[in-house]
N, C-alpha and C positions, 0 to 999 in steps of 0.2 A: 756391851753393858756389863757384863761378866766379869770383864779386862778394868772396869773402872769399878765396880763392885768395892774388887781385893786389894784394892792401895785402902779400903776403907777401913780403920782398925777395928772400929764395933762388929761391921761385917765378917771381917779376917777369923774373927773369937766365934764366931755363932756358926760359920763356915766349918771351920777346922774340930768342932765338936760336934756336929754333925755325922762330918768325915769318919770320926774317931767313934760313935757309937751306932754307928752303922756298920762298920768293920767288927767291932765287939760284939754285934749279932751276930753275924755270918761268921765269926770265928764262933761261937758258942753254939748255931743250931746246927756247921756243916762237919762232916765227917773227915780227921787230916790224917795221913798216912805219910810217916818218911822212910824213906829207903835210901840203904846205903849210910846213915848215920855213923855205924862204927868207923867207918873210914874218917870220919872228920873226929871224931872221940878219940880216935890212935893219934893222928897230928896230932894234937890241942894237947897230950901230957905234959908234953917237955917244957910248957909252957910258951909255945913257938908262934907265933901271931903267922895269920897267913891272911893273903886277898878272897874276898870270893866274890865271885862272878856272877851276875844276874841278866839276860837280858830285861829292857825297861818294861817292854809291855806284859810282863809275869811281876813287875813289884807290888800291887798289892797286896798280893795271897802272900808273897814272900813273907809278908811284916812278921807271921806266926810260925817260922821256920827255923828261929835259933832258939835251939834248949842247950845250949851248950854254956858253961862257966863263965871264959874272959868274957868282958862287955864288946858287941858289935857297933863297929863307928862307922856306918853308912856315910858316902860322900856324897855332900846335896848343892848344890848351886845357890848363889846368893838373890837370883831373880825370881818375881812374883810364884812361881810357881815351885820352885824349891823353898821360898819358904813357907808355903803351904803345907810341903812334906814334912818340913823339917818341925814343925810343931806337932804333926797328927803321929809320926816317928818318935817324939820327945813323950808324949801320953805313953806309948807302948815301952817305957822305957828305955828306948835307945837312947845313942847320945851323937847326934849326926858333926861331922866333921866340914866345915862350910870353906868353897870354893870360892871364891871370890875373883873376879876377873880381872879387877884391879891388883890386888894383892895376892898372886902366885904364892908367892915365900910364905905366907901364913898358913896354907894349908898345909906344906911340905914340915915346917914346925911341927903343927898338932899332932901328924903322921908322927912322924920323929917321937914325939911325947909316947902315942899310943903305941906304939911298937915298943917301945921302952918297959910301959907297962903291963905288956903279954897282950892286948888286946887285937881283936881283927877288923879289918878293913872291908869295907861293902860296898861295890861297885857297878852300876849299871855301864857297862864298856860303849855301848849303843848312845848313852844320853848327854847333852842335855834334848837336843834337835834331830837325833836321826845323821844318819840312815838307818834304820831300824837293820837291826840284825848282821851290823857292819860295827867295826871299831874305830870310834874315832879318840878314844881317849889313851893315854902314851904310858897304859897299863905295864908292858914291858920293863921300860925306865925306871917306872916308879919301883916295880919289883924285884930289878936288880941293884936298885939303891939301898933299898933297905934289906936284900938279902930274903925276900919271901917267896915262899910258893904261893900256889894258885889253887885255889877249890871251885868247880864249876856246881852251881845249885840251878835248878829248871823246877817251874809250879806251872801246875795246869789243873784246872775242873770242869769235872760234867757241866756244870751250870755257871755262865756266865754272860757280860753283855761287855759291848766295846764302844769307849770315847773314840769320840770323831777327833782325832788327834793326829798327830806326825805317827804313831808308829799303834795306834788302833787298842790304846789301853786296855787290858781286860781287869774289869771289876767283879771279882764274884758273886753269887747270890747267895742267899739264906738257902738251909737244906742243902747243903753239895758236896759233893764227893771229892777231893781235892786232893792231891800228892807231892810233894814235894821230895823229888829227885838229886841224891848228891853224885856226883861222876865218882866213878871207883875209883879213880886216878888221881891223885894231889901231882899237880905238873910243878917241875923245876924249869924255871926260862932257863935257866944258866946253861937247858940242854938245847939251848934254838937260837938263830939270829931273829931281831923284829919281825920280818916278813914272815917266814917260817910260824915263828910263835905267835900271829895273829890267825895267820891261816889253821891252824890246831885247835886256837881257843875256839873262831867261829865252827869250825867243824862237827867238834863238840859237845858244843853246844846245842847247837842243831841238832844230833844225831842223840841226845836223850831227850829232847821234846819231841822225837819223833816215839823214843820208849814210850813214854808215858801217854802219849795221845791213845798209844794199845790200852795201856787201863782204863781211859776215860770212858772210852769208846763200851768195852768191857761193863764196867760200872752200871753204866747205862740202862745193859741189859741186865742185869743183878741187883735186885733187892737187898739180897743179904751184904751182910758185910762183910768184907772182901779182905784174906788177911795174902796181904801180895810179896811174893819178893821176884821182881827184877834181877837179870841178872845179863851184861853184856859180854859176848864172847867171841874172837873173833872171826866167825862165820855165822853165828847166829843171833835174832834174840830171844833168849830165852825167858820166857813166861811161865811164873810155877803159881798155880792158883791153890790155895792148900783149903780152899773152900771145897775143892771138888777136884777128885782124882784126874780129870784129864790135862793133860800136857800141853800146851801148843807151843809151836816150834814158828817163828818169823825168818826167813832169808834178808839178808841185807836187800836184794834184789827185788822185795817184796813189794814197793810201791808206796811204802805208810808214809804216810800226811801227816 
């Protein structure tokens, strides 16, 4: 019903602003913490466009995660459900870069264009189908074409619910604690073969949605507001909560979920 709904255009318009003032709650009642920003404020002087990495099911919360200057050009698919995105992304001011399955060379264009213009690139490596938390798009190539590094970004909140989807979407709620994670690290492929540098990206990707699940979790139990810095090291993670003098110390070995 759904599926024949969204070829409807009236529907498509009452749909996609919905989407968009429902997100504009939950972005104004919940609470957003980013870490690790400088790292991406240091790139971004030279005027240097870079990739940055999402997995899919963390894009919603993503949408309120760039305060940074150049314009972000998220790559969206041209099927019924990327243009969905691609209009509720166009309200928040983005300006999405559309994939098209017939027409490859038109994306690689706009790329071309936006990189030309200092702008960064926005990419769910996991989408459009899954396998969730696998790569299947040919990130690599593209980033040794244009000569760009890689910024991984990871979102997660106390509160939230999951579409029954290929890779279990999460949509935030109103009222929630949310963080958005940048990797300390801006990766050069130029230092990996493919395989190599997939096996990196997922790794770490993983291994800071494992950080931050520690704050949620955290959060949870804490009312007050939480001024947090994250910090990975390697042997431990470290956890500074500067709400409250105590320390905690995680071992990689430690089991976090």
């Amino acid at each position: 019903m759904l599926k024949k709904l969204s070829k409807n255009k009236f529907f498509k318009i009452i749909f996609v602003n919905f989407i968009y003032l429902s997100l504009s709650l939950i972005k104004k009642t919940s609470n957003w913490s980013g870490v690790n920003e400088e790292v991406i404020e240091k790139q971004l002087r030279d005027n240097k466009s870079i990739i940055v990495l999402i997995w899919h099911n963390q894009l919603m919360g993503s949408t309120f995660s760039w305060k940074f200057k150049p314009k972000l050009r998220p790559v969206a698919t041209s099927h019924r459900d990327g243009q969905i995105s691609t209009l509720v992304q166009r309200k928040f001011g983005l300006d999405p870069l559309l994939r098209e399955k017939d027409k490859p060379t038109t994306l690689i264009k706009e790329i071309t264009l936006a990189v030309e213009k200092g702008e960064c690139i926005y990419i769910t490596p996991d989408a459009p189908h899954g396998p969730p938390y696998e790569i299947n798009t040919n990130i690599y190539k593209l980033a040794k074409k244009f000569d760009l590094k890689i910024a991984l970004l990871t979102f997660k909140t106390n509160r939230f619910f999951r579409l029954n989807n290929w890779d279990k979407l999460k949509i935030p709620l109103p009222f929630s604690k949310g963080i958005f994670f940048w990797g300390e690290e801006i990766i050069n492929p130029s230092q990996f073969d493919e395989n190599s540098f997939n096996a990196y990206i997922i790794d770490n990707l993983n291994k800071n949605l494992k950080i931050i699940g520690i704050f949620t979790r955290l959060a949870k139990r804490d009312n007050k507001k939480l001024y947090l810095k994250l910090k990975l090291s390697k042997k431990f993670f470290n956890i500074s909560l500067l709400c409250s003098p105590k320390l905690l110390y995680f071992s990689k070995g430690s089991g976090i979920d």
